[in-house]
C-alpha positions as CSV (number, residue, x, y, z in Angstrom):
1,X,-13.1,64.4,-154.1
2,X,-15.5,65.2,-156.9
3,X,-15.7,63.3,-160.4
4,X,-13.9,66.5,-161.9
5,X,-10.8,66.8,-159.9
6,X,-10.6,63.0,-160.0
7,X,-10.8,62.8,-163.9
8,X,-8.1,65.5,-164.2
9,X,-6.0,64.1,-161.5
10,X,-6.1,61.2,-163.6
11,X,-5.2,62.7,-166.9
12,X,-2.4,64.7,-165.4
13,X,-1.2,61.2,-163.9
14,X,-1.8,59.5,-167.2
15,X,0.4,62.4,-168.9
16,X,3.2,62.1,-166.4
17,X,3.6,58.4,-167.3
18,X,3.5,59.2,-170.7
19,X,6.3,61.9,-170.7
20,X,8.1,59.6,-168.5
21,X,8.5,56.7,-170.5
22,X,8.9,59.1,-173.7
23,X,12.2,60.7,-172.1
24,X,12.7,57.2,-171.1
25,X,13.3,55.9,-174.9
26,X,14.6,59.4,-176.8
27,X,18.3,60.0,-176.8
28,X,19.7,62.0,-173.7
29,X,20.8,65.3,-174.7
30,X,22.9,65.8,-171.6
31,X,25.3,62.4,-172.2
32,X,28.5,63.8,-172.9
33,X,28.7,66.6,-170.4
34,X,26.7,65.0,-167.7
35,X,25.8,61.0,-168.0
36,X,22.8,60.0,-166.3
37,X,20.8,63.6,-166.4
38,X,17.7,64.4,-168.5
39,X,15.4,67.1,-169.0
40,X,12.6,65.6,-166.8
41,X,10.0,65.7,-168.8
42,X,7.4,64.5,-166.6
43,X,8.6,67.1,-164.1
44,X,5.7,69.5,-165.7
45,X,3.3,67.7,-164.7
46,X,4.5,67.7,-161.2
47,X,5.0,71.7,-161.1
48,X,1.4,72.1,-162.7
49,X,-0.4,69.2,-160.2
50,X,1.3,71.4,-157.7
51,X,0.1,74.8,-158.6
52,X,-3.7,73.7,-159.1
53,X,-3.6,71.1,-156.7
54,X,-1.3,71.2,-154.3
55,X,1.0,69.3,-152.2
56,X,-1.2,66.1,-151.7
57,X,-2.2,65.9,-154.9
58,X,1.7,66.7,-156.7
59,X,3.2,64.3,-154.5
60,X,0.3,61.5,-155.9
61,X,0.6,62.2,-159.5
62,X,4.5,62.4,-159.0
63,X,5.0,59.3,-156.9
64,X,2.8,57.2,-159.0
65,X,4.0,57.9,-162.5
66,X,7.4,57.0,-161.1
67,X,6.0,53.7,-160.1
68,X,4.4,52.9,-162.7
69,X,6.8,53.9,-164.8
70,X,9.2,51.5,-162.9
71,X,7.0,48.8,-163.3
72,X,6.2,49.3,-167.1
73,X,9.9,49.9,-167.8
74,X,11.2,46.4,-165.5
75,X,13.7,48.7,-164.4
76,X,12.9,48.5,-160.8
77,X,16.1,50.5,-159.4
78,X,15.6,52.9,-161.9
79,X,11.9,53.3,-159.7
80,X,14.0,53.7,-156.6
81,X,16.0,56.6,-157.9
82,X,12.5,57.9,-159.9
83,X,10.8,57.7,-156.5
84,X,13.0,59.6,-154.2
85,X,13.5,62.0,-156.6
86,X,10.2,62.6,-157.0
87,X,9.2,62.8,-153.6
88,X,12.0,65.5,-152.5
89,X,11.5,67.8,-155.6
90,X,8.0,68.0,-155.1
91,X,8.5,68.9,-151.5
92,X,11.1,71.4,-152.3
93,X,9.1,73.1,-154.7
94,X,6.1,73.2,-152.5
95,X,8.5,75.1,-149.4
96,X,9.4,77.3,-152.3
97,X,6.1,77.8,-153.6
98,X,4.3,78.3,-150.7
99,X,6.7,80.2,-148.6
100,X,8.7,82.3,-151.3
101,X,6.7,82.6,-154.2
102,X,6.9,86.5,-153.9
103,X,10.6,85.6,-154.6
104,X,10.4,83.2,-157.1
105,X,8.1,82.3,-159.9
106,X,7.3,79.0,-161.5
107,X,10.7,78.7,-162.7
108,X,12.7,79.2,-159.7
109,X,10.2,77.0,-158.3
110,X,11.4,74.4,-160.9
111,X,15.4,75.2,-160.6
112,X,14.8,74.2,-156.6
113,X,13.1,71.1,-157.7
114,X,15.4,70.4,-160.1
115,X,18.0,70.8,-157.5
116,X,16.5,68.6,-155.1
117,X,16.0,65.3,-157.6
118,X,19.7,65.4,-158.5
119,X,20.0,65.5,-154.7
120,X,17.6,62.8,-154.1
121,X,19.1,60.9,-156.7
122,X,22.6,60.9,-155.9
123,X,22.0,60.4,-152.3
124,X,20.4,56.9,-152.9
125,X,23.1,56.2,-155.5
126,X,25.6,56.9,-152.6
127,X,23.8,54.4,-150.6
128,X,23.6,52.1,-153.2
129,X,26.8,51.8,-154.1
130,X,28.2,52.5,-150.1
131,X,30.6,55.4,-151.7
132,X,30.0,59.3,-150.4
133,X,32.5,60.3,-153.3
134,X,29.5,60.2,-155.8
135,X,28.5,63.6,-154.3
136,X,31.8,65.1,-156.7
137,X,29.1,64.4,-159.3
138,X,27.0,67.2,-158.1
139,X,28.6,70.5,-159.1
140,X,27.5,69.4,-162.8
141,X,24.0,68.3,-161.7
142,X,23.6,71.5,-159.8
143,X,24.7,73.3,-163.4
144,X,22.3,70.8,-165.4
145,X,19.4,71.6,-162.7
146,X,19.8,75.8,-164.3
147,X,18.9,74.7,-167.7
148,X,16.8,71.5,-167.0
149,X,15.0,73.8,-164.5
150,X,14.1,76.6,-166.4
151,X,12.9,74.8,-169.3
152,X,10.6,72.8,-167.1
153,X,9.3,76.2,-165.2
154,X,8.4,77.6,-168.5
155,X,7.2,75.1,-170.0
156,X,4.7,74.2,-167.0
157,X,4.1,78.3,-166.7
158,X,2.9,78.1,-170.0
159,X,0.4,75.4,-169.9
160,X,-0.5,76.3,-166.9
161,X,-1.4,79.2,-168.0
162,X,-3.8,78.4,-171.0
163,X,-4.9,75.5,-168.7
164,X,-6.3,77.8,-166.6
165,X,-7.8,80.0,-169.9
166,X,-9.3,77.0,-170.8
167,X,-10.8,75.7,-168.1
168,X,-12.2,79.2,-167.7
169,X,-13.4,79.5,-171.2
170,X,-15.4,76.2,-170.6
171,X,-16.8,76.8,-167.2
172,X,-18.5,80.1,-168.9
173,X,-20.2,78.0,-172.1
């Protein structure tokens, strides 16, 4: 890997964290109509790692912001629901991306990944807490995922998108 990609890797690592512990301490929006979900923040990072980079590289940045989120926050089950959250909505939107991306743009890519942390995340509550009945949570997650989703595709579409003018605009000079 050369100096370059490692630096940005870094930085888009470095931002993750930094969105991730941000969303950590600002009040949840979503509270009263669905406890426990969030905007995911940090999940634009993931999206963009994933269109520049790729899966390797997404599922990197993704599963080490979570960790090290875990470990700066002292919240370590908090890391085990971060974590497999992370690792399943980075897969998802990599099938999605890859495979159907003349269906779906950045968004829908988002939506699926959206989709798949609640997933994630309510699977290793049910195991957790040894009750399958916390899967009657997921009809409002699913609804949550929409909006949470689309913001996150658009907002990642977006940078990406000047990202990419940038990096253009300094490769030329």
């Amino acid at each position: 890997m050369d100096t370059k990609k490692m630096v940005r890797l870094a930085m888009l690592t470095s931002v993750g964290l930094a969105l991730h512990i941000i969303e950590s301490i600002i009040p949840n929006p979503f509270t009263a109509f669905a406890p426990g979900a969030k905007l995911g923040l940090a999940n634009i990072i993931g999206l963009i790692t994933l269109a520049m980079y790729g899966i390797k590289y997404a599922l990197a940045v993704n599963l080490l912001r979570s960790f090290i989120g875990g470990l700066a926050s002292g919240a370590m089950i908090s890391m085990i629901y971060s974590m497999a959250g992370a690792f399943v909505s980075t897969i998802v939107m990599w099938v999605i991306y890859r495979f159907f991306r003349k269906y779906f743009n950045l968004v829908g890519v988002s939506v699926f990944g959206a989709m798949g942390h609640n997933i994630a995340q309510l699977a290793v509550a049910g195991i957790i807490i040894k009750n399958p009945k916390i899967f009657a949570y997921l009809p409002i997650l699913m609804l949550t995922s929409i909006f949470t989703g689309i913001f996150i595709g658009i907002t990642a579409n977006y940078t990406l998108n000047n990202t990419r003018a940038n990096i253009r605009y300094v490769t030329k000079s």
